[in-house]
C-alpha positions as CSV (number, residue, x, y, z in Angstrom):
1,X,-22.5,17.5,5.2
2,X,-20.5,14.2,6.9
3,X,-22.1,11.9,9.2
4,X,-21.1,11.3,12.3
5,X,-19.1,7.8,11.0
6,X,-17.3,10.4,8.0
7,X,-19.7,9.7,5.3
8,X,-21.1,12.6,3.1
9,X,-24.9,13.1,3.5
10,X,-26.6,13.9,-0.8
11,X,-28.5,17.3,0.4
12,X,-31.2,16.3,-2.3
13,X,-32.1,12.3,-1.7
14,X,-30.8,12.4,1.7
15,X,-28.5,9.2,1.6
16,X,-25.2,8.3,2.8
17,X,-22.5,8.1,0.7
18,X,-20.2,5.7,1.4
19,X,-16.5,7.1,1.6
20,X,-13.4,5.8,-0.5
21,X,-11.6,4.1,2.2
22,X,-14.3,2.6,4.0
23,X,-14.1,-1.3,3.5
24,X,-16.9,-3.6,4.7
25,X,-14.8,-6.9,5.6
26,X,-17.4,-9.2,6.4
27,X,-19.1,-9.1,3.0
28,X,-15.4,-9.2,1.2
29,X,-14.5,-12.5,3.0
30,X,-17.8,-13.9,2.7
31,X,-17.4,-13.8,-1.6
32,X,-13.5,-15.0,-1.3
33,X,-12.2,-18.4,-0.6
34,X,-9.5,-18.9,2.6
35,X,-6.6,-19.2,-0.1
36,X,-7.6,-15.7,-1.9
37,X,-7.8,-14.0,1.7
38,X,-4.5,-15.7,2.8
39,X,-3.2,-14.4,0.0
40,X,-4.4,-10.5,-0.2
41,X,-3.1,-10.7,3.7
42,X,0.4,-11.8,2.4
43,X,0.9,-9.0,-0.1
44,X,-0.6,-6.6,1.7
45,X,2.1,-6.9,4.5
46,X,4.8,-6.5,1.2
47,X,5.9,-3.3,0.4
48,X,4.5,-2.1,-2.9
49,X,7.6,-0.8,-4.6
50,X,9.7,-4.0,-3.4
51,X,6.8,-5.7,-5.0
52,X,6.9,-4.2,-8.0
53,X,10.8,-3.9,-8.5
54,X,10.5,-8.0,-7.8
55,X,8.0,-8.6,-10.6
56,X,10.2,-6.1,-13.4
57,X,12.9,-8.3,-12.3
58,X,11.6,-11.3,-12.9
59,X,10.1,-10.2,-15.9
60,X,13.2,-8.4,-17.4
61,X,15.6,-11.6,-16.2
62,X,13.3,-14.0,-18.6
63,X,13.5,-11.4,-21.4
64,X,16.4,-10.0,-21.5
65,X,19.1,-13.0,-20.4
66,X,17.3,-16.1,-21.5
67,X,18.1,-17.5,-25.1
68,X,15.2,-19.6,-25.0
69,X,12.8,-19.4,-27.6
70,X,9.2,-18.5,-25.9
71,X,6.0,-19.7,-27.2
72,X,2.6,-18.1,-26.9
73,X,1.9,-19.3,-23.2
74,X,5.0,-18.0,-21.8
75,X,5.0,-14.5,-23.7
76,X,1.3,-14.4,-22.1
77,X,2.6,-15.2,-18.9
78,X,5.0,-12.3,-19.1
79,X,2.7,-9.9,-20.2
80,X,0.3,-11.1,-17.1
81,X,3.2,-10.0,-14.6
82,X,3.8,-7.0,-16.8
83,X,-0.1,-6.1,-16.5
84,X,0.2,-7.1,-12.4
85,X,3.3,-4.8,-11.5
86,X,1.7,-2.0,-13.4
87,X,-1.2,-2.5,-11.7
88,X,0.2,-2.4,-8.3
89,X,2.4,0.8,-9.2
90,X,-0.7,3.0,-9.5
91,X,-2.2,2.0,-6.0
């Protein structure tokens, strides 16, 4: 059974379930700081596969045509953007 706002009403315990794309902005912004919400309004305004081509490209150009050596820190910061894009493709 839905509710008149689209959420789905448990038969047994009689609660709302809150639906996957409904997003309750006041409590968000209230636990992020003005730079993280400034932030997630900038990329949200990106397209997501221009996004992600962007960050392989950046990651691949470091890689692939750089003869510098990379230490720990670097290779770590590769893998982060790595992690990021991937992360971003499955959205």
């Amino acid at each position: 059974m839905r509710t008149p706002n689209g959420g789905n009403v448990c038969p047994r315990c009689k609660s709302v379930n809150i639906t996957n794309d409904t997003r309750d902005v006041s409590k968000t912004s209230k636990l992020l700081t003005s730079a993280e919400i400034d932030l997630l309004e900038y990329v949200g305004h990106l397209d997501r596969m221009d996004l992600v081509n962007s960050l392989k490209l950046i990651h691949d150009f470091a890689i692939y045509h750089s003869s510098i050596p990379f230490d720990d820190d670097e290779k770590t910061a590769l893998y982060d953007v790595r992690v990021l894009w991937e992360k971003i493709e499955r959205m």
